[in-house]
C-alpha positions as CSV (number, residue, x, y, z in Angstrom):
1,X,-50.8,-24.0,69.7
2,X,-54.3,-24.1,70.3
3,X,-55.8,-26.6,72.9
4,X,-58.8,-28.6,71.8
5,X,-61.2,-29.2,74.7
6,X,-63.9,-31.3,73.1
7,X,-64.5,-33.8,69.9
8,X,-67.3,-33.5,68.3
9,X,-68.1,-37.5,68.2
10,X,-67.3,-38.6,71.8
11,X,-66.2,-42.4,72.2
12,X,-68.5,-44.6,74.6
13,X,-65.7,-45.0,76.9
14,X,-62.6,-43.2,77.7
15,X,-60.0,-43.2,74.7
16,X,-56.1,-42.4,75.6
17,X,-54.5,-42.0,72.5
18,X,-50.6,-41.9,72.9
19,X,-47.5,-42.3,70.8
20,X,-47.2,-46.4,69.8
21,X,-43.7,-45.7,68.2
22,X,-42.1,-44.2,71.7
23,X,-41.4,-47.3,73.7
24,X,-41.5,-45.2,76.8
25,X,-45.1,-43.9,75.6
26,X,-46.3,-48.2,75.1
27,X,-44.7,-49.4,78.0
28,X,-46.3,-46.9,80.0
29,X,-49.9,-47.3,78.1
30,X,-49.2,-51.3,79.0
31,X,-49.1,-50.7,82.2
32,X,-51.9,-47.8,82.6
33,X,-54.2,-50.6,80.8
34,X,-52.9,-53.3,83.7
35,X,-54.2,-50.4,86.0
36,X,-57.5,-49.4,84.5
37,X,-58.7,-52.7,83.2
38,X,-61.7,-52.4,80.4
39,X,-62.7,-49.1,81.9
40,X,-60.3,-47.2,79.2
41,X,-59.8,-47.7,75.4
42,X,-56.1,-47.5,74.7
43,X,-55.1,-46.1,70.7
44,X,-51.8,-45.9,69.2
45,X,-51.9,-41.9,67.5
46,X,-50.4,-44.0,64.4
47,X,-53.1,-46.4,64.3
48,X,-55.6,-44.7,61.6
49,X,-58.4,-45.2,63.6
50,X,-57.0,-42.0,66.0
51,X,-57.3,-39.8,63.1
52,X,-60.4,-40.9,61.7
53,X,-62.4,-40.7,65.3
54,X,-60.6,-37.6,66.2
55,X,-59.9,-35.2,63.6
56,X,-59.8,-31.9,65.8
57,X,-56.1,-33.2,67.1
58,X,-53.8,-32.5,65.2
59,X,-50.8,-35.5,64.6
60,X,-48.4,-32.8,66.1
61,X,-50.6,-32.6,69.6
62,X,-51.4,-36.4,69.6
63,X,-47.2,-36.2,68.6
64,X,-46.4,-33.6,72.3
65,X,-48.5,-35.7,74.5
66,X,-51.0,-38.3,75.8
67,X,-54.5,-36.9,75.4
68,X,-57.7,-38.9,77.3
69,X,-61.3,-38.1,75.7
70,X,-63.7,-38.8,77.7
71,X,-67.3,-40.0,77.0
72,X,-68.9,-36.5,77.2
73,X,-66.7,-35.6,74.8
74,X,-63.4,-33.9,76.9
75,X,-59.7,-33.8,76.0
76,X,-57.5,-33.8,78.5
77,X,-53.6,-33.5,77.9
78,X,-50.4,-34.3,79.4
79,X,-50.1,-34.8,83.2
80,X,-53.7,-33.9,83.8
81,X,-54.7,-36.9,80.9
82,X,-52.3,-39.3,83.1
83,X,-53.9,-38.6,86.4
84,X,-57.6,-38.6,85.1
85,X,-56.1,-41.8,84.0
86,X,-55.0,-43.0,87.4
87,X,-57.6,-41.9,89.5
88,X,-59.8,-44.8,87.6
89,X,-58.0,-46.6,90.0
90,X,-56.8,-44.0,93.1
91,X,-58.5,-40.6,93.1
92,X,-55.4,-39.0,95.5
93,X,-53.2,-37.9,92.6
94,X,-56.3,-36.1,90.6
95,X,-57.4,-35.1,93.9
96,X,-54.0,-32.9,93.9
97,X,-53.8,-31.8,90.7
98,X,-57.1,-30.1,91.4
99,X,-56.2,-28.6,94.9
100,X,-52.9,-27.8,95.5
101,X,-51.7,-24.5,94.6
102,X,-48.7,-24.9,92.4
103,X,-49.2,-28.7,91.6
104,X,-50.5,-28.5,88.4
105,X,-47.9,-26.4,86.4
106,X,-45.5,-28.5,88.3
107,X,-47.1,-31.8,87.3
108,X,-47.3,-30.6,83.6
109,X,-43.4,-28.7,83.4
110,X,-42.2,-32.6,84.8
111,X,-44.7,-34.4,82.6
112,X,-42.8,-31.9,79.4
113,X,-38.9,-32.3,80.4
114,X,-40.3,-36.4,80.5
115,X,-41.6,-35.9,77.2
116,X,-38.5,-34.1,75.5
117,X,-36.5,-37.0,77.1
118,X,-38.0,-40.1,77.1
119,X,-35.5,-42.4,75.3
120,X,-33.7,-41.8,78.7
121,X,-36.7,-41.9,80.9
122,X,-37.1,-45.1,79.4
123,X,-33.2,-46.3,80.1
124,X,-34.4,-45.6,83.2
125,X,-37.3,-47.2,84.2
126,X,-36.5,-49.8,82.3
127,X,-32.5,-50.3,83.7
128,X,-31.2,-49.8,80.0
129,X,-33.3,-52.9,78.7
130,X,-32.9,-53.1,75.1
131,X,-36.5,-52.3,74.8
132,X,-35.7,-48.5,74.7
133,X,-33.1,-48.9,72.0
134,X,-35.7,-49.0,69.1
């Protein structure tokens, strides 16, 4: 699969477009938006406005993982999306991803096995709320 590293029409502010069907995926984009305030545009990948405003990402890749555009046009996937994310609010977990030797595929082979299992990540975090059942 072929990464996409830019859109052609960048957003004015920071877009994360993630999976609104995965109650995992909108409880965490609830609480990322808690954490970033107005400083990031949050966008359901069903909504059609994620397909119209980004065309170069497929449904599939919007499908395998968050992705954050950024006003200069950017797309950043996955763990590295979620801590460009965070560091809006605390720079220290971008800080690592960027330095440490070994962090990022780390951060990214934990970000997947979350991904391929997040109706019980969500059990999880959520103490088997009903929430995840849907």
């Amino acid at each position: 699969m072929s990464t996409v590293l830019r859109v052609a029409h960048a957003p004015p502010e920071p877009v994360l477009v993630y999976d609104g069907d995965c109650r995992f995926c909108l409880r965490r984009a609830k609480r990322w938006e808690r954490l970033t305030g107005n400083a990031v545009r949050y966008l359901a990948l069903q909504s059609p406005e994620a397909a119209a405003r980004f065309p170069e990402l497929s449904r599939t890749q919007l499908e395998q993982a968050v992705h954050l555009i950024g006003p200069d046009g950017s797309v950043y996937r996955g763990a590295e999306a979620v801590f460009r994310l965070l560091a809006f609010k605390n720079r220290f977990p971008l800080w690592l991803y960027r330095t440490v030797p070994g962090f990022p595929p780390g951060a990214e082979w934990f970000y997947r096995f979350v991904a391929r299992h997040r109706q019980r990540a969500c059990k999880a975090s959520a103490g088997a709320s009903p929430q995840c059942d849907a």
